[in-house]
TIVEX-724365 format. One record per residue (C-alpha): residue number from 1; residue in one letter; y, z, x. Coordinates in Angstrom, 2 decimals. Layout:
% TIVEX-724365
ATOM   n res       Y       Z       X
ATOM NUM   a       Y       Z       X
...
END
This chain:
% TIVEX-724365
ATOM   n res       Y       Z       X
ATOM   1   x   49.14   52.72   33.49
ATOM   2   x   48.51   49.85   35.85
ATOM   3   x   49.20   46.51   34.49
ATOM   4   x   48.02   43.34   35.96
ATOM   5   x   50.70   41.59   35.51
ATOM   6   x   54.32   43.05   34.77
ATOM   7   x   57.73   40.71   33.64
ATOM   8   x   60.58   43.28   33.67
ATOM   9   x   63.74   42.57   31.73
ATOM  10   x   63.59   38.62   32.50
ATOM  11   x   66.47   36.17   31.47
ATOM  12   x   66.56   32.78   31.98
ATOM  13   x   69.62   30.18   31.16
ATOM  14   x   70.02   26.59   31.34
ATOM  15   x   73.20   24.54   30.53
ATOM  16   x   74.06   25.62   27.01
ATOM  17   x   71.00   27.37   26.17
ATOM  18   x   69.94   30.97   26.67
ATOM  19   x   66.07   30.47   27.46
ATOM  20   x   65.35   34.45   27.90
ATOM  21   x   66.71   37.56   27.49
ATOM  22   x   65.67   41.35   28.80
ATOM  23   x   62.32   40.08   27.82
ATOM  24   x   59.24   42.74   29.09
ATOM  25   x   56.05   41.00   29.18
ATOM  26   x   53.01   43.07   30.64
ATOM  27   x   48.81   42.67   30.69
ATOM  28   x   46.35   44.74   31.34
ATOM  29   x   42.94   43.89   32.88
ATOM  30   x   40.62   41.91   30.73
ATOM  31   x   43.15   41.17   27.92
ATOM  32   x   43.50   38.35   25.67
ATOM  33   x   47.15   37.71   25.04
ATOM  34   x   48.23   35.17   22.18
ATOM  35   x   52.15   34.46   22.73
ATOM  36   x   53.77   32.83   19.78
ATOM  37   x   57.11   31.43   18.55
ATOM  38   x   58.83   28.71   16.98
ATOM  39   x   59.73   25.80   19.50
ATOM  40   x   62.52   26.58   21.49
ATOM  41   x   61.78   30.35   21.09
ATOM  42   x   61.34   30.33   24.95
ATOM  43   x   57.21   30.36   25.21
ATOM  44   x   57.39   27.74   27.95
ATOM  45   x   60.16   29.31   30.27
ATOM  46   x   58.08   32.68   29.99
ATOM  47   x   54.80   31.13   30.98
ATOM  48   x   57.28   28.67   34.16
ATOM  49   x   58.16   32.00   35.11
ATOM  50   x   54.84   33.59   35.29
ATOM  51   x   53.21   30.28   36.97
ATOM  52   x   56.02   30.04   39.53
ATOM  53   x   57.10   26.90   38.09
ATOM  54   x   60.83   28.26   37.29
ATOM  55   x   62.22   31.24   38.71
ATOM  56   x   64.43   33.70   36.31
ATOM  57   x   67.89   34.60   36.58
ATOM  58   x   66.98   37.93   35.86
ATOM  59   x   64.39   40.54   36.07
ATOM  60   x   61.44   41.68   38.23
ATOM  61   x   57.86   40.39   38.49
ATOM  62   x   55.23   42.63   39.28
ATOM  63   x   51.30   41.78   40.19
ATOM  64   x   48.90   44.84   40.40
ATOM  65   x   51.69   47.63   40.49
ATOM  66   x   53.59   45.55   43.46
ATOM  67   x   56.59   43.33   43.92
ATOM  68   x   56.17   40.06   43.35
ATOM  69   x   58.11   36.39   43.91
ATOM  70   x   56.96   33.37   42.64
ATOM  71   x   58.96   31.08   44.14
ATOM  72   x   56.35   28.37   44.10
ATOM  73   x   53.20   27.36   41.74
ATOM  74   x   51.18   27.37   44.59
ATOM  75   x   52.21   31.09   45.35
ATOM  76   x   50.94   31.93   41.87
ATOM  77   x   47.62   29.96   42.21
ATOM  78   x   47.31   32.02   45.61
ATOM  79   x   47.41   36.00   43.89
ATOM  80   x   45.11   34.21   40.79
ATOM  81   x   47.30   33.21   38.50
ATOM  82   x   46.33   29.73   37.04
ATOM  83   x   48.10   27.77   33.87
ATOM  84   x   45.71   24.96   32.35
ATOM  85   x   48.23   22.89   30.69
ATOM  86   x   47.95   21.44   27.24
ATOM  87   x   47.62   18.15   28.71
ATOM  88   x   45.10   17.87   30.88
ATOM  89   x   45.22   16.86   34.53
ATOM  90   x   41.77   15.33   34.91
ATOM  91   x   40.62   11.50   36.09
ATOM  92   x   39.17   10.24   33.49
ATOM  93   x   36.69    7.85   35.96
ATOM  94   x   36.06   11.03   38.30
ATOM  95   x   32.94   13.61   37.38
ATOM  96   x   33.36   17.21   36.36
ATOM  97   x   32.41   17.77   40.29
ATOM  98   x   34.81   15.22   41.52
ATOM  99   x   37.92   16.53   39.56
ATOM 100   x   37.00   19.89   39.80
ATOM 101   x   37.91   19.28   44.14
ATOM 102   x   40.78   17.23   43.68
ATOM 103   x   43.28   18.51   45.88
ATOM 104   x   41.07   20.90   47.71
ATOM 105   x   39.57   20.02   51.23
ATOM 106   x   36.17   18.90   50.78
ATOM 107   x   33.68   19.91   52.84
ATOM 108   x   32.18   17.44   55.50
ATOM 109   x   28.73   16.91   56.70
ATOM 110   x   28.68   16.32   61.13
ATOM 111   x   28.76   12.88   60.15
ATOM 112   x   32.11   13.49   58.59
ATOM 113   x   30.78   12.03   55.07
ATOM 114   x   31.58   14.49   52.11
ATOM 115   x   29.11   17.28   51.55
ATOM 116   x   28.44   16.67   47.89
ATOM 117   x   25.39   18.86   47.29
ATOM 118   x   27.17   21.85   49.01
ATOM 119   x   30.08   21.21   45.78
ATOM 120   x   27.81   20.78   43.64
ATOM 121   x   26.02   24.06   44.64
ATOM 122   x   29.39   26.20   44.85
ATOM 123   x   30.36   24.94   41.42
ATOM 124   x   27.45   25.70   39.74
ATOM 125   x   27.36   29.30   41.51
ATOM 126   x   30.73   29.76   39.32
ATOM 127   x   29.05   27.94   36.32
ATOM 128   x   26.25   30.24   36.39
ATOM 129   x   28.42   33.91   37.04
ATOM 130   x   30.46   33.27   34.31
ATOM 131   x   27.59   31.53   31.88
ATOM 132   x   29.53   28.38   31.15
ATOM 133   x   28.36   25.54   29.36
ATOM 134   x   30.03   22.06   30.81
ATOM 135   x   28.38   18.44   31.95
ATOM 136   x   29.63   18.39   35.31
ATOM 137   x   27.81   14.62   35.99
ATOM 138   x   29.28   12.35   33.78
ATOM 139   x   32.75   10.86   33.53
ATOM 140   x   35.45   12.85   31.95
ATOM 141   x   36.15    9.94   29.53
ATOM 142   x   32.49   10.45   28.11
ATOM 143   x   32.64   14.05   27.91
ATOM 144   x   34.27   15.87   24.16
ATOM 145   x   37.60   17.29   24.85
ATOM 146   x   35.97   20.59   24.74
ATOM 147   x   34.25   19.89   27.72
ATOM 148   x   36.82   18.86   29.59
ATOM 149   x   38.78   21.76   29.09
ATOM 150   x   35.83   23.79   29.71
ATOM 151   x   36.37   21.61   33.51
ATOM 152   x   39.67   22.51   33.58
ATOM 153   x   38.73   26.77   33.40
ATOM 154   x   35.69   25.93   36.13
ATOM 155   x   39.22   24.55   38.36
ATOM 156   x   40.96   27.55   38.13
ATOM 157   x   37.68   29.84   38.44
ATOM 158   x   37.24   28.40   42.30
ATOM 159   x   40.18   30.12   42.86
ATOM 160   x   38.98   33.56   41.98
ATOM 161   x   41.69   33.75   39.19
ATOM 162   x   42.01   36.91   37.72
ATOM 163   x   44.63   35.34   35.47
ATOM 164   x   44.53   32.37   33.23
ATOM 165   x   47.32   30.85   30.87
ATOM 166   x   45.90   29.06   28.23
ATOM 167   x   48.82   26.19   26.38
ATOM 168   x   47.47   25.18   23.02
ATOM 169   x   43.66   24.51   24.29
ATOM 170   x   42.58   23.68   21.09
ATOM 171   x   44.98   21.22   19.71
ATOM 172   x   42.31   18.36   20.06
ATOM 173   x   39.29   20.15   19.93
ATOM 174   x   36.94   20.05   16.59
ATOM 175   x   35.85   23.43   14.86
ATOM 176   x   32.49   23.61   16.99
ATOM 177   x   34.31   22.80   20.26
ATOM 178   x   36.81   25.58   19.85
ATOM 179   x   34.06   28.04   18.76
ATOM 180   x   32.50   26.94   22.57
ATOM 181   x   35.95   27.43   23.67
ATOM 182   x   36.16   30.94   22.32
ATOM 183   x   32.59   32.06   23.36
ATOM 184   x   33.58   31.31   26.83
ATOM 185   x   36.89   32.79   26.49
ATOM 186   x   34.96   36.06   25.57
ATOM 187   x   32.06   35.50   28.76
ATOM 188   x   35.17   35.54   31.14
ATOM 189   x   37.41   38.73   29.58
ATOM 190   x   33.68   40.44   29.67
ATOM 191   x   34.21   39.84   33.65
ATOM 192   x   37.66   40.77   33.94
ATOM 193   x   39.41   37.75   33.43
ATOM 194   x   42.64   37.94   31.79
ATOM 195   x   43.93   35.28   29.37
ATOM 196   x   47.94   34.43   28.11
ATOM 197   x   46.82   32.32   24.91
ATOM 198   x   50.05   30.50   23.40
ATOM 199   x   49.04   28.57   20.20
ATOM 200   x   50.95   27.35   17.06
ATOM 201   x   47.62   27.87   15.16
ATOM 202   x   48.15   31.23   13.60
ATOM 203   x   44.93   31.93   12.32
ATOM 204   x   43.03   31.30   15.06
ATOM 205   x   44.77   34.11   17.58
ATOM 206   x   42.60   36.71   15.05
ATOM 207   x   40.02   35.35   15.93
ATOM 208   x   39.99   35.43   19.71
ATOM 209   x   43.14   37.55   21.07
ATOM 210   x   43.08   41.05   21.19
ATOM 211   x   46.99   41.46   21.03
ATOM 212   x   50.21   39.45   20.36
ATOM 213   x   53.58   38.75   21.64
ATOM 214   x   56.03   37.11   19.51
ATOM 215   x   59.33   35.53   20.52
ATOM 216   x   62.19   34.15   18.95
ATOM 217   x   65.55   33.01   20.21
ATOM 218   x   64.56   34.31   23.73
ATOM 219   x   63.80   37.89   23.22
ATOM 220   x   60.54   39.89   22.79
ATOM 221   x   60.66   41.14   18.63
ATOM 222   x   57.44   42.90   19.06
ATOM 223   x   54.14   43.26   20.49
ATOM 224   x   51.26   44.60   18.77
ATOM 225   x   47.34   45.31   18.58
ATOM 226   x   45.99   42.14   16.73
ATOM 227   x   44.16   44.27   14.49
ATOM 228   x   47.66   45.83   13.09
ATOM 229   x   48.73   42.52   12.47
ATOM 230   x   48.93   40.27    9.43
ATOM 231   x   49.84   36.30    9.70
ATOM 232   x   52.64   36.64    7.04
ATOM 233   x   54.30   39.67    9.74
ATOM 234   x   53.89   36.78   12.76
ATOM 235   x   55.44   34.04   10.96
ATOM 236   x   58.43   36.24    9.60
ATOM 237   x   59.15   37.50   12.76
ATOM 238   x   58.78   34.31   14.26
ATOM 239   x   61.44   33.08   11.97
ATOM 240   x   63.42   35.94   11.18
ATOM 241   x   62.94   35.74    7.82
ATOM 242   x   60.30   36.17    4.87
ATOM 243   x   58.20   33.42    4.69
ATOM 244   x   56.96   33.10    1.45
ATOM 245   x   54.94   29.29    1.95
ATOM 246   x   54.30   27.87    5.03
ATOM 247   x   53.83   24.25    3.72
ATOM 248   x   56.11   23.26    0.87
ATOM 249   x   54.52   21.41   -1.82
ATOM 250   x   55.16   17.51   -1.88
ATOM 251   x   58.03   16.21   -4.26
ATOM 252   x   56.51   14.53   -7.40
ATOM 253   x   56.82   10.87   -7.03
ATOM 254   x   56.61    9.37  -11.17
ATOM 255   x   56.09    6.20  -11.68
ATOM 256   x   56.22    3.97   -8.83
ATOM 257   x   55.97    0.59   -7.60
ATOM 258   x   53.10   -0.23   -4.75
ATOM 259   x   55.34   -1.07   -1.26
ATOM 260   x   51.73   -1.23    0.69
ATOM 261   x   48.78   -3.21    0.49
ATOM 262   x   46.16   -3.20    2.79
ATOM 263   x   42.84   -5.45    1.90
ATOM 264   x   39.72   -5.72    4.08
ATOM 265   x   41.23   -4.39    7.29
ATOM 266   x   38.46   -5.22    9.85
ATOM 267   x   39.32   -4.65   13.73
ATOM 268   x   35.94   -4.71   15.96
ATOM 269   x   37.20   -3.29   18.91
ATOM 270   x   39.31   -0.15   17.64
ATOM 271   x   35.69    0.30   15.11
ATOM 272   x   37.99   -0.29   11.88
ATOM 273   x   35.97   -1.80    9.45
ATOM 274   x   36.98   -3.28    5.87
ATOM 275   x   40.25   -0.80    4.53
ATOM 276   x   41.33   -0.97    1.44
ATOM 277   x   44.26    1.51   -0.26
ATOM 278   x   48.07    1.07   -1.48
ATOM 279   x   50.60    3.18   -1.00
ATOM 280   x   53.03    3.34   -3.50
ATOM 281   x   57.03    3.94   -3.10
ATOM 282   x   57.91    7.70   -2.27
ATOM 283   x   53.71    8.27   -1.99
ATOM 284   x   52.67   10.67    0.76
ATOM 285   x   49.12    9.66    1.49
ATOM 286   x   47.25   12.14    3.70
ATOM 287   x   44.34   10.55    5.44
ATOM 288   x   42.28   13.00    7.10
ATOM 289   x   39.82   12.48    9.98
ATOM 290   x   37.60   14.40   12.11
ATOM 291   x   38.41   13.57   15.74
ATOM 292   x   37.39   10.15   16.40
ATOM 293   x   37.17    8.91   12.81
ATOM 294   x   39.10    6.27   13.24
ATOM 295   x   42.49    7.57   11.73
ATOM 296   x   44.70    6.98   14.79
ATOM 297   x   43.51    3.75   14.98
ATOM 298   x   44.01    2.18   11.70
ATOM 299   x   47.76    3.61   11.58
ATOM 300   x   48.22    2.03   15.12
ATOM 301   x   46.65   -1.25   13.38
ATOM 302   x   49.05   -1.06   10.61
ATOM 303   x   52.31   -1.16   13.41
ATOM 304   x   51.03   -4.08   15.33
ATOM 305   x   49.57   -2.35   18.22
ATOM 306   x   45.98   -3.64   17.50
ATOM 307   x   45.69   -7.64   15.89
ATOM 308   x   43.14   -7.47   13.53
ATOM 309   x   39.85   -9.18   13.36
ATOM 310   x   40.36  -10.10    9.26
ATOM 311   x   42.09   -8.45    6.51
ATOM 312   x   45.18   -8.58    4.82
ATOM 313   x   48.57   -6.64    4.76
ATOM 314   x   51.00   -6.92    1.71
ATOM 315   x   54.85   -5.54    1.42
ATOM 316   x   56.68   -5.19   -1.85
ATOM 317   x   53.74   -7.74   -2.80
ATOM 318   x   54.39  -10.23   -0.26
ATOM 319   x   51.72  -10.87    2.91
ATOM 320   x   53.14  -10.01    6.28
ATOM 321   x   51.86  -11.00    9.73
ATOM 322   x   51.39   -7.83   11.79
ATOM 323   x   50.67   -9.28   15.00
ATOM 324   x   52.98   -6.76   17.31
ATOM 325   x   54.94   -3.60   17.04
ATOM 326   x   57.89   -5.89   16.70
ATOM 327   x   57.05   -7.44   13.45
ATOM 328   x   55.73   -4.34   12.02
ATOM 329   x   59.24   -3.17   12.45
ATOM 330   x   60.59   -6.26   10.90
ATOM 331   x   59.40   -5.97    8.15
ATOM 332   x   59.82   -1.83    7.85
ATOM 333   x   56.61   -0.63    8.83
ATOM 334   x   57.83    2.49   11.81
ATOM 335   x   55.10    4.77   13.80
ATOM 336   x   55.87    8.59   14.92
ATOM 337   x   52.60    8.26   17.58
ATOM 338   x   50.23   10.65   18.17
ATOM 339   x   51.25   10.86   21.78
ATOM 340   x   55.02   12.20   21.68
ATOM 341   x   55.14   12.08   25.94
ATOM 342   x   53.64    8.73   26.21
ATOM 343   x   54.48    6.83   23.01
ATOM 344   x   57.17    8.58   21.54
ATOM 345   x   59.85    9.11   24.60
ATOM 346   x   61.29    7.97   27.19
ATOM 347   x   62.40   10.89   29.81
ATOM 348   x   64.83    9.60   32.01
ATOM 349   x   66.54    9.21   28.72
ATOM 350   x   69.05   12.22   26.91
ATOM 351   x   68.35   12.99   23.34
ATOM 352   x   71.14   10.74   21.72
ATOM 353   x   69.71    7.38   23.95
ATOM 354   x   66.12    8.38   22.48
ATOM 355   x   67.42    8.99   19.18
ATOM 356   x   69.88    5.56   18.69
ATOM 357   x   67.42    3.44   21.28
ATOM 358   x   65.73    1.18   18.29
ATOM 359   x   69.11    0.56   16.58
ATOM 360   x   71.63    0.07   19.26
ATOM 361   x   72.64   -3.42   17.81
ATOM 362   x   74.09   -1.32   14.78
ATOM 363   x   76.91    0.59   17.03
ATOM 364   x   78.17   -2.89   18.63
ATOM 365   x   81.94   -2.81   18.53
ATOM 366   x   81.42   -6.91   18.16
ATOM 367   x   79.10   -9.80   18.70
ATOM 368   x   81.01  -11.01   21.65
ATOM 369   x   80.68   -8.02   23.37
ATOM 370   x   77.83   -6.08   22.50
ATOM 371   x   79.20   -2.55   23.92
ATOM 372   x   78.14    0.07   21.47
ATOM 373   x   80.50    2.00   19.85
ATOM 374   x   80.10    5.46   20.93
ATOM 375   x   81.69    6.97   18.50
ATOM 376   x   80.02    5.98   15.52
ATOM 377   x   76.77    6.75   17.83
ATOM 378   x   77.60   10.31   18.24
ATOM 379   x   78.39   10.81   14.44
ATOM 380   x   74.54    9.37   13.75
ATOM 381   x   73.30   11.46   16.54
ATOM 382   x   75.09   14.85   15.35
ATOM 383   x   73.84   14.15   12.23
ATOM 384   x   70.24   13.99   12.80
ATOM 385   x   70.53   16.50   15.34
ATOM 386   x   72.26   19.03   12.17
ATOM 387   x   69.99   17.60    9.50
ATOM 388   x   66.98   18.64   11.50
ATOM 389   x   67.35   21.48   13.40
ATOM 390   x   67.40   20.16   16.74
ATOM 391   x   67.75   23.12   19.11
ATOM 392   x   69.63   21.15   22.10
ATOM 393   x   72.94   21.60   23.79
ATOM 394   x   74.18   18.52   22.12
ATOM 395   x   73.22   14.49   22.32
ATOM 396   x   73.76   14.54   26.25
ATOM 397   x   70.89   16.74   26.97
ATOM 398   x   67.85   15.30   28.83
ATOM 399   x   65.27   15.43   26.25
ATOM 400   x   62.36   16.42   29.17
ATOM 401   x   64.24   20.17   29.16
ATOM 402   x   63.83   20.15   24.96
ATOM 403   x   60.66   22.50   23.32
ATOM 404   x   57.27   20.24   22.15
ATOM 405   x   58.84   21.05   18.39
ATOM 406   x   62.68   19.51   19.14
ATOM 407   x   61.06   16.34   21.02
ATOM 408   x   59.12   15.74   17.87
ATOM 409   x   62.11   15.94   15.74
ATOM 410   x   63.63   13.31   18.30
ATOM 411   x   61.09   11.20   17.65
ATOM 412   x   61.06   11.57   13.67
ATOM 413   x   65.21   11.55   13.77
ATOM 414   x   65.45    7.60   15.27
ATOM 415   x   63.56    6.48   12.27
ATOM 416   x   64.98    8.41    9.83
ATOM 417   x   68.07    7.34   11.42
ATOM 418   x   66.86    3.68   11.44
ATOM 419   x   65.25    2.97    7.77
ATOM 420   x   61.58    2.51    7.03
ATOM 421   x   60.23    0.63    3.72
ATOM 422   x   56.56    2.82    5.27
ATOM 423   x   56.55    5.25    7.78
ATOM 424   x   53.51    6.19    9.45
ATOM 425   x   53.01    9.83   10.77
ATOM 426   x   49.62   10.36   13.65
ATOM 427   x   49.47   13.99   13.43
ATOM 428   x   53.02   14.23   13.37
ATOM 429   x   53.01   18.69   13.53
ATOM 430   x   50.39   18.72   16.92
ATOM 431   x   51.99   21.35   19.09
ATOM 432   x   54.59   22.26   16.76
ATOM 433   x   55.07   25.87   15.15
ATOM 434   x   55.04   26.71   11.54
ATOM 435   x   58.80   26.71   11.08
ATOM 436   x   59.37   23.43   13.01
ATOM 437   x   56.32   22.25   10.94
ATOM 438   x   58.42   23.25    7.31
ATOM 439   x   61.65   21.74    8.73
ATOM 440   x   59.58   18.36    9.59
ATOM 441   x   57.65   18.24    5.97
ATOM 442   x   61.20   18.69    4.51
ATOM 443   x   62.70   16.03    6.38
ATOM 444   x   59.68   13.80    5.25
ATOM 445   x   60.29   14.94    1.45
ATOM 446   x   63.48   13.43    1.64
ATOM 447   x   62.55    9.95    3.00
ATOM 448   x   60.21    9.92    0.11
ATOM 449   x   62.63   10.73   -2.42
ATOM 450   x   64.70    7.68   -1.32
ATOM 451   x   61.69    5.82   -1.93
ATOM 452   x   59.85    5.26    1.66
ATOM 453   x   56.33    5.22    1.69
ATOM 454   x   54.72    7.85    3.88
ATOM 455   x   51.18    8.00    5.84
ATOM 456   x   50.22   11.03    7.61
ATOM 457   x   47.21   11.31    9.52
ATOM 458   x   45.78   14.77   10.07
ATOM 459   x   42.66   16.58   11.51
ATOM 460   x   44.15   19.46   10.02
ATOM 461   x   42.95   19.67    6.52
ATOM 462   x   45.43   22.90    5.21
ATOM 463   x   48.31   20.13    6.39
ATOM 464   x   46.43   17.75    4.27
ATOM 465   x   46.05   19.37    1.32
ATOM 466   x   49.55   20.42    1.72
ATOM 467   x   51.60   17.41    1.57
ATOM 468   x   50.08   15.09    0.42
ATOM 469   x   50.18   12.98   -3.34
ATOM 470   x   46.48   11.42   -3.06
ATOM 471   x   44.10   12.04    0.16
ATOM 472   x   41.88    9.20    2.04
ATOM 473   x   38.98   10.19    4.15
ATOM 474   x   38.14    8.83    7.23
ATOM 475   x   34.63    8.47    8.79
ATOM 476   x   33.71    6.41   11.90
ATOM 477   x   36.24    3.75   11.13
ATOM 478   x   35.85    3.59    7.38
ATOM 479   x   37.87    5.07    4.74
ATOM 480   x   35.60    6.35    2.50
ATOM 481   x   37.27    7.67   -0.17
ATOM 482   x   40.61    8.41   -1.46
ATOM 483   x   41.10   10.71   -4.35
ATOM 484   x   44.50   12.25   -6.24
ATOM 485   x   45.20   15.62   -4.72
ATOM 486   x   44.44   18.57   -7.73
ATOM 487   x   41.98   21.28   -7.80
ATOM 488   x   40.52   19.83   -4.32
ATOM 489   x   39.25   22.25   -1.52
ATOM 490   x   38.48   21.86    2.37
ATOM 491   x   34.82   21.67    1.59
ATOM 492   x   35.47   18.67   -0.82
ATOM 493   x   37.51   16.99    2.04
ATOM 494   x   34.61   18.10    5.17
ATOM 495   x   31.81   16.60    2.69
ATOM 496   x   33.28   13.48    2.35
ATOM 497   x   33.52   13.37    6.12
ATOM 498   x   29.74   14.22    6.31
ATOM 499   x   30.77   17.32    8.53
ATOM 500   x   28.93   15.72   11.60
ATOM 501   x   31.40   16.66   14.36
ATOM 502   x   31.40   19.92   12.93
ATOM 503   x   27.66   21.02   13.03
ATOM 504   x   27.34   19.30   16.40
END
């Protein structure tokens, strides 16, 4: 048999850390591929490797039965392989058209101005082949995510790509935009596209993938026909172990007293409009939100990043002036963003300068010279990195070469590390796979045993229902409702959000 695309006992190391190992990858024509794995399990070296990003240590590459080195990206992008990063790399001011040629030579009328009618024509000649549905006029910050990865497939379909890597396309995208997602998926296999589909979203590879890799610790454990495969086999073998619950259930809380109170929260520009709710001591409140609700926003509120119009904010009882992230902090109040790359960390930085960079006044040897004590730094550091998991080579490694999963447990591990009276979690598991998810929950279990006060916002409801004590609804900018969490079911929770993003 002929394979598309052929990886041949592949191995990869970095400093410390086998990446891959005799792994055999290979895809046939017109396949759908999910590849899945805990963080760290090597996903992202295996798709480098594919892409021409990274090259392997170890191992041959083959592309249609012949020899093949990817030395370069560009080499990739040249035979039609094309990776459409979870991220996106659009303008947001730019049209569908005009990010669709970035980096391409336009082409020029005699006068030398840019032909735009002959770009529009040859994009919609690829819109129309592969019977895509995209706005290609308006701005990309106007368009739904879906559409704008819908833009980013269009890209790579100039390039008469035969192959496309898909990295967690549908970690922003609502119910109905995923279901567009899929249906084009499908249009593009039907014309011998081939797709590598990596998502931490188990359920959803049975719906559109018609096989599945799974990796852990490097190495291939199997690959199967997605109709001979059951979630419950996926997750064990992505953990090595029998995975009896996914999410753990929250630890009960008793009685209580309130460490939160938040009273006509009103800010005009982020669309927040008149919040009330509590949150008591070792409370997990779950506030779930369609995209664009309005949940992001009010937790980003609560740490100082937006001033608000009028309301008020009360700790242990007392009222508190949230005018900056500073303050917030002051007085206990810590974020994990929703944005781990742009919030969350800073790059140029190694995990144990991420990890002790908010409390770097605690490790001073003295206050005349305020040289922190290493030592004590790399006992909190080894610490955090034991207590959750953190697959890294140790403190000194830079935390741009960690897994999505282990730079979210940086992030989590300086405020556990630091103290919080309320922590605030925007969709603190995005990108992350179901073990790394159970290893965060536990993590957050523990904070609220010693008596922090936890917020998580979601758009996924099973995580919802999951952790949390009580649940709050959010709807364009107003929280609705908030109810205890017994006998309550995802059509309870869409109701309350009037289910208009997902019917659209």
């Amino acid at each position: 048999m002929e394979y598309l695309l052929e990886l041949k006992e592949i191995s990869k190391k970095f400093p410390g850390v086998v990446a891959l190992q005799n792994v055999d990858f290979s895809l046939q024509k017109g396949e759908i591929r999910a590849l899945v794995g805990e963080n760290g399990a090597g996903k992202s070296t295996l798709i480098k490797i594919m892409t021409g990003a990274l090259q392997p240590d170890a191992g041959s590459l083959f592309w249609m039965g012949q020899p093949v080195s990817l030395n370069y990206p560009w080499k990739a992008r040249q035979i039609g392989i094309a990776f459409i990063h979870q991220n996106r790399s659009l303008i947001p001011f730019f049209s569908g058209f005009e990010n669709i040629y970035l980096g391409r030579p336009y082409p020029r009328k005699r006068t030398g101005l840019v032909h735009w009618k002959k770009i529009r024509e040859e994009v919609k000649v690829v819109i129309s082949r592969y019977h895509l549905l995209v706005n290609m006029d308006k701005p990309i910050q106007e368009l739904p995510a879906g559409e704008q990865t819908m833009i980013e497939i269009v890209r790579t379909l100039l390039d008469k790509t035969n192959l496309i890597v898909l990295d967690e396309p549908t970690a922003t995208l609502t119910n109905a935009e995923t279901q567009l997602l899929f249906q084009a998926i499908r249009t593009l296999k039907d014309q011998g596209v081939t797709f590598v589909y990596v998502s931490h979203r188990i359920d959803e590879i049975f719906e559109v993938a018609d096989s599945v890799t799974v990796l852990r610790n490097g190495k291939v454990m199997k690959t199967l026909p997605i109709h001979e495969a059951k979630k419950s086999d996926i997750v064990s073998l992505m953990a090595g172990e029998t995975v009896l619950s996914t999410f753990p259930p929250p630890p009960p809380i008793g009685f209580s007293p309130t460490v939160l109170s938040v009273q006509l929260l009103t800010v005009p520009r982020e669309q927040i409009k008149n919040i009330n709710f509590s949150l008591r001591k070792g409370e997990i409140l779950g506030i779930f939100g369609l995209v664009g609700a309005g949940q992001g926003e009010l937790v980003e509120t609560l740490f100082g990043m937006h001033v608000p119009f009028s309301g008020t904010i009360l700790i242990d009882g007392e009222k508190v002036n949230i005018q900056n992230p500073r303050s917030a902090i002051q007085n206990g109040i810590l974020l994990v963003p929703g944005d781990r790359l742009l919030q969350g960390l800073i790059f140029p930085f190694n995990v144990r300068e991420n990890i002790t960079l908010p409390m770097l006044w605690r490790f001073r040897k003295n206050w005349l010279f305020p040289i922190p004590d290493r030592r004590k730094e790399n006992k909190l550091v080894g610490e955090m990195i034991t207590n959750l998991n953190i697959r890294t080579s140790g403190g000194e490694q830079n935390v741009a070469t960690l897994s999505g999963g282990n730079q979210q447990k940086v992030v989590l591990s300086k405020w556990i590390g630091y103290g919080a009276k309320v922590l605030l979690c925007n969709e603190p598991t995005l990108g992350v796979d179901v073990v790394s998810r159970r290893e965060i929950y536990r993590f957050l279990y523990d904070l609220a045993r010693q008596g922090t006060g936890i917020i998580v916002c979601s758009a996924d409801i099973e995580e919802i229902l999951a952790i949390s004590h009580r649940i709050g609804v959010m709807n364009h900018g107003e929280l609705v409702d908030i109810f205890p969490n017994e006998n309550i079911t995802k059509t309870d929770i869409l109701s309350r959000s009037c289910l208009r993003n997902e019917t659209e």
